[in-house]
N, C-alpha and C positions, 0 to 999 in steps of 0.2 A: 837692329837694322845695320848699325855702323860694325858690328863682330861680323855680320854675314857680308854684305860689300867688300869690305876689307880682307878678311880671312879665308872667307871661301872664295868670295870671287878675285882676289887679292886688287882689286881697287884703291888708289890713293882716295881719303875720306877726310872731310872738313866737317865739324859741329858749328851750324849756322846760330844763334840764338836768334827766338823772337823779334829781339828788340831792334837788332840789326837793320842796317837798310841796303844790304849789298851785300851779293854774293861772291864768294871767292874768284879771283882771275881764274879764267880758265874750268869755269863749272860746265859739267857734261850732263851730269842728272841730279836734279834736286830731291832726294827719295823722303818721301812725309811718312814717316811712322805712324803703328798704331798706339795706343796706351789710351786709359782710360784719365779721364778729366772730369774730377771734382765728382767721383762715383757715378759717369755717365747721365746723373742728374741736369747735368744743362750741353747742348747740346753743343761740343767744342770746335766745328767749326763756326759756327755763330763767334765766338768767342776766339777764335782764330782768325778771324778776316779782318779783324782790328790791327795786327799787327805788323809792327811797321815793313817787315821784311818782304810780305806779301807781295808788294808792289815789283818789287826783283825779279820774283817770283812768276806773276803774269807777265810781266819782260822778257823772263828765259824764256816762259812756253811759247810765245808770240812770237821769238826768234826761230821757233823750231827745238829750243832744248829739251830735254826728254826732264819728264815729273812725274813722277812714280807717287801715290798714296794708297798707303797699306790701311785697311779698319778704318781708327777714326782719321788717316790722313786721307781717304779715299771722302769722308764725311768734308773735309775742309776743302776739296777741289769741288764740289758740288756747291759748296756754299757761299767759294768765290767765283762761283761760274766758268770758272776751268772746265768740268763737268756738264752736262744738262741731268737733270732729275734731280733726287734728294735721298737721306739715306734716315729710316725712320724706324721705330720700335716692330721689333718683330712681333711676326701676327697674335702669336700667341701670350705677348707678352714677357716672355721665358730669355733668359741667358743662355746663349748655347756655347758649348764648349765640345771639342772633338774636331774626329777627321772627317772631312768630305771630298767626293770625289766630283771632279770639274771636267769637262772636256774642253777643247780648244775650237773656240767655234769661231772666230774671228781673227784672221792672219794680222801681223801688224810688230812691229819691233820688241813687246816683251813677248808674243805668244805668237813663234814663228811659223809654226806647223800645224793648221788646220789639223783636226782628227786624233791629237794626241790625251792621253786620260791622267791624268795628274791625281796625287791626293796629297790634300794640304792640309793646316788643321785652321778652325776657327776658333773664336772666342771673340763672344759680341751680342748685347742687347739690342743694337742698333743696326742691325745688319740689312735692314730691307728694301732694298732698292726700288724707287719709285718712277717713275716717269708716265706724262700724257701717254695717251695712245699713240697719239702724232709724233712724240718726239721716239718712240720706241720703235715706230714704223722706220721712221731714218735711221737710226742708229741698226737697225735691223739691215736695210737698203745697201748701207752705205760699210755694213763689214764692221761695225763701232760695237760690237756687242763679242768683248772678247772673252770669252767662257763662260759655259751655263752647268748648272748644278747637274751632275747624273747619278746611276746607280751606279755602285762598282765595278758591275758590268759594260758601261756606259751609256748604258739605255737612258733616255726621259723618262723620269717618273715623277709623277706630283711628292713622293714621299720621300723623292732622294734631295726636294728642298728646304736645309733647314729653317727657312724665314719665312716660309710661308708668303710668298711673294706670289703675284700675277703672272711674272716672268722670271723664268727661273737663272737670271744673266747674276753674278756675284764680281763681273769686271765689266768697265764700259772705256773706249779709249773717247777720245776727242782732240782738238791741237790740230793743227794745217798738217801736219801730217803722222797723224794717229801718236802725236811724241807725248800725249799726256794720258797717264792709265791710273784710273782707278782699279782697284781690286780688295774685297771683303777678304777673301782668306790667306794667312797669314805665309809664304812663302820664305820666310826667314825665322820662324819660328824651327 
């Protein structure tokens, strides 16, 4: 994440630790990586929302700061309620790894252009994004459902999801003004 911000996007970049209670003067996006924690065995936002920087953290997005979580940092904005839903074992049980293709179904500051087809790659046991009916109907309503799984083509198709989800969304924004995005597939990879 920090080689991709930095390099390709050429962004000035800071390494926040955990333990931290404050983010640098002058932070524009807080970006939460993916990586796996303690062999995806315990679920590492849970184990994320402990620490002490968190709190910063709901402070930026609350201002409006943009919060980026990629995989399991998309699992830690759900779990600090940044998010609404939850991010759980995919249906089949299986680790998936590869590329999939996403279309852009929700305008909003990472994903500008409704209609556009992207292919990203995954890697992720935990990939499956949950939410109420209710809370899926708003997030739906309200343009918060920022890309959903397609075929390469960009058609819908149940088969072109790898998680075997209800709803095929693999990014959800939230934030007063859509500055907080989850997203499952890995765009810095």
């Amino acid at each position: 994440m920090v080689r991709t911000l930095r390099d390709v996007c050429g962004v000035a970049t800071s390494v926040v630790w955990h333990t931290e209670r404050e983010l640098p003067t002058g932070t524009d996006i807080v970006a939460l990586p993916g990586g796996f924690s303690y062999g995806d065995y315990l679920r590492c936002g849970a184990i994320a929302k402990a620490s002490p920087i968190l709190g910063a953290i709901r402070a930026h997005a609350a201002r409006g700061g943009f919060v980026l979580g990629v995989c399991n940092g998309f699992q830690i904005l759900t779990e600090v309620g940044l998010l609404p839903g939850a991010l759980t074992r995919n249906a089949h049980l299986r680790f998936e790894c590869g590329d999939v293709h996403v279309a852009v179904s929700g305008e909003g500051p990472f994903t500008p252009r409704a209609g556009e087809l992207w292919r990203l790659p995954i890697a992720h046991a935990e990939g499956r994004y949950q939410a109420t009916p209710e809370v899926l109907r708003v997030l739906e309503g309200e343009g918060r459902i920022g890309l959903r799984y397609v075929a390469a083509t960009g058609d819908v198709a149940p088969s072109a999801t790898p998680t075997a989800l209800s709803t095929p969304s693999p990014a959800v924004y939230g934030g007063p003004r859509k500055n907080v995005f989850g997203l499952m597939p890995h765009p810095n990879a």
